[in-house]
TIFIDREN-136480 format. One record per residue (C-alpha): x, y, z. Coordinates in pm, whole numbers, plus 50000, padded with zeros to 5 digits. Layout:
BEGIN
XYZ
...
***
This chain:
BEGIN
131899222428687
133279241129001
132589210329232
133769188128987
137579203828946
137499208229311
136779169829378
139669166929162
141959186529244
141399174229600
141669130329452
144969145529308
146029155829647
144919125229849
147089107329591
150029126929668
149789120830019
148489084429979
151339076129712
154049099029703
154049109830075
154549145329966
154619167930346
151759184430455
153159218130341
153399206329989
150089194529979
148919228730095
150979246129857
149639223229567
146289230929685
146709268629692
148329268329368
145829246429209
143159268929379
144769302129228
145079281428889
141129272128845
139979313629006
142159321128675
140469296628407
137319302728594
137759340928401
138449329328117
135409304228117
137019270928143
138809246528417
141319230928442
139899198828337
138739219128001
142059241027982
144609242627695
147899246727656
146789283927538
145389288027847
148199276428100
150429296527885
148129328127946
148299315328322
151679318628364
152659353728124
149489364928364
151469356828683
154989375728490
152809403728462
151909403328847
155339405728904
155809368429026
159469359029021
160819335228794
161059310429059
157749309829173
156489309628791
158179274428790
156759263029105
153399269429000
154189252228677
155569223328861
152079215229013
150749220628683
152119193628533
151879173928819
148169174628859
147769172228465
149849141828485
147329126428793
144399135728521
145979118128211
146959086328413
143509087828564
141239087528236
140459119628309
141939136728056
143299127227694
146769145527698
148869165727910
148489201427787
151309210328034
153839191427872
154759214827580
154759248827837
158519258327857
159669266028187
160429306928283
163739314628279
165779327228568
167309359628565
171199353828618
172139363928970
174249394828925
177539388529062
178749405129402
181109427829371
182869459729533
183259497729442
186369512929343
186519532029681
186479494929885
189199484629681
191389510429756
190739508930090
191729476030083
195269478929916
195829512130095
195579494330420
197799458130286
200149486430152
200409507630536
200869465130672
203769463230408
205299488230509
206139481530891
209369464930920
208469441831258
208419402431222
205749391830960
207049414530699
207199390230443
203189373430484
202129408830470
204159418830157
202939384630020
199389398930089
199879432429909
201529414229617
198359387729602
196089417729606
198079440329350
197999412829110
194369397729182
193339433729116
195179443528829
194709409828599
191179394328753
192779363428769
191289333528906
192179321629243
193769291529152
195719308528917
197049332029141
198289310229406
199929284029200
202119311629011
205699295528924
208399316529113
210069327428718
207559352328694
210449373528935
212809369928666
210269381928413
210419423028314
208209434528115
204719450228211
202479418528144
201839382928271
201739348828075
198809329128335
197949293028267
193919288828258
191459266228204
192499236827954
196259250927972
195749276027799
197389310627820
196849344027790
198379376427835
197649403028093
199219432528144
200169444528514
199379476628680
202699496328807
201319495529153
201749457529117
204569451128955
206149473129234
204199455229505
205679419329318
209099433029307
208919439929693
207889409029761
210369387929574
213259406529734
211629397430025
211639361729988
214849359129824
215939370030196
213859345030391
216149322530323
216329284830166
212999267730195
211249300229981
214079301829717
213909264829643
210429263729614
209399265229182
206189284929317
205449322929397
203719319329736
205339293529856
203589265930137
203959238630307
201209221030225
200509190230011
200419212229668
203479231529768
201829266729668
199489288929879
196079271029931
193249297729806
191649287430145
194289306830322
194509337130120
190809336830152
190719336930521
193819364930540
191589383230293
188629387930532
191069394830833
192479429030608
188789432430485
187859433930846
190919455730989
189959479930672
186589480030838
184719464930491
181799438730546
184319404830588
181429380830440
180799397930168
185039399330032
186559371229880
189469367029556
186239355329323
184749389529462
187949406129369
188139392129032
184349406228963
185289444429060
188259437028859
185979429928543
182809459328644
185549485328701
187299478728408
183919481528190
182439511228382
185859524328304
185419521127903
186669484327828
184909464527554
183549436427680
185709415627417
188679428227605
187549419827942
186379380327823
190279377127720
191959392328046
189519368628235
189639339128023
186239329827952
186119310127632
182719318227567
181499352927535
178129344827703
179999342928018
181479374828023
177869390927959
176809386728358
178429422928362
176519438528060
174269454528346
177499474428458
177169482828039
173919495528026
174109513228377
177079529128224
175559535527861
172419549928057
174759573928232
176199585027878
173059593927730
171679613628010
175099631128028
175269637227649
172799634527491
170779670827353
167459663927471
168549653427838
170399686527868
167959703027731
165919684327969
168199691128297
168319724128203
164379733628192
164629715228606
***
């Protein structure tokens, strides 16, 4: 039975390569995978000619419980159903017992983000640039006020940039911003940016006509008329840089992340943070529930009777 799943696996490979001109490094991982798959049925007294669906399924929760990441799971189970597929079409099997196995899921990649002590650094050191009254003034005050408000709302990029200029003539503590679809909501603004906005505005009131015409915030001359997000980007990683912060690893969307963790680490229901960042669907929001249960984890050992008790017999 050995010999015969090996002659087969290796007539499923020469097909591959005869056929589908898969690269010699697929065929060898095919063959390695195919290999690992029949030691496995092999233990369980069966091949993969003989093998059900039962048994790929044991397969694969055997490889989760080796620790094999979701992505090689599905690799694996990519040259399962291949090679089943090979056997079916050849008469070698009746059915595909592959084809009802439901692929492992991916864990979500856990968005990048920054600690409370980069961000600060950060707006301490666009605040200092604000403050020196050489040329440049006004790109540097723009910077502090794009900051201020990135931080204090989590708005989206392209929601930032393409602010109308009314919001100057706005007073109030909160923000109307234009989302998704067109649709608003309501965020409220920190004190440190509604100061750094005022600053700014006065400031290009005084630069004279072509700002104070312009129906946007951060004014350009570009095709759109507003500030593309490419350049506040790239100014981004120059103060990220100066503030001595890793430069590839800061960006708005960054920005808009810490605004979201901090926020929950902080106390926020999660509710709360999907409206402030406009997510219409909950599910969306809940990439951050790890900054929840990090957080929750923290109460408990902080609170709770038995880990005193615990800490305290240390």
């Amino acid at each position: 039975m050995a010999s015969l799943t090996r002659a087969n696996i290796e007539a499923f490979l020469e097909m591959m390569s005869a056929e589908r001109g898969a690269a010699a490094n697929t065929l060898v991982s095919y063959q390695r995978d195919l290999d690992h798959l029949h030691e496995f049925l092999a233990g369980r007294k069966t091949s993969p000619v003989e093998a059900t669906s039962d048994d790929l399924r044991a397969y694969l929760s055997h490889l989760a419980g080796r620790g094999f990441a979701a992505s090689s799971q599905a690799r694996r189970l990519s040259a399962m159903r291949q090679f089943y597929k090979f056997l079916y079409a050849e008469g070698l099997r009746g059915d595909d017992p592959s084809a009802i196995l439901d692929s492992p899921t991916k864990a979500r990649a856990l968005p990048k983000t920054m600690s409370e002590a980069d961000v600060t650094r950060l707006l301490d050191l666009a605040a200092a640039e604000a403050d020196d009254p050489s040329a440049g003034q006004l790109s540097r005050l723009r910077m502090l006020a794009l900051l201020e408000l990135l931080y204090a709302t989590g708005m989206r990029v392209s929601e930032l940039v393409s602010l109308p200029a009314r919001v100057l003539q706005q007073e109030g503590r909160f923000l109307i911003i234009r989302g998704k679809g067109n649709k608003e909501r309501l965020v409220p603004l920190s004190r440190s940016a509604i100061n750094a906005l005022g600053r700014y505005g006065e400031a290009r009131n005084a630069a004279g006509k072509v700002d104070t015409d312009s129906p946007w915030l951060f004014p350009s001359s570009g095709k759109e008329g507003y500030l593309p997000r490419q350049v506040f980007a790239r100014d981004l990683k120059g103060l990220a840089a100066r503030a001595g912060l890793p430069a590839a690893t800061i960006s708005p969307h960054v920005m808009r992340h810490a605004f979201a963790s901090h926020l929950l680490q902080n106390g926020a229901d999660l509710r709360v943070v999907q409206e402030l960042l406009g997510h219409s669907d909950i599910s969306t929001t809940q990439i951050y529930t790890h900054v929840l249960e990090e957080r929750l984890r923290q109460l408990v050992q902080t609170h709770h009777p038995l880990a005193k008790l615990a800490k305290n017999r240390e």
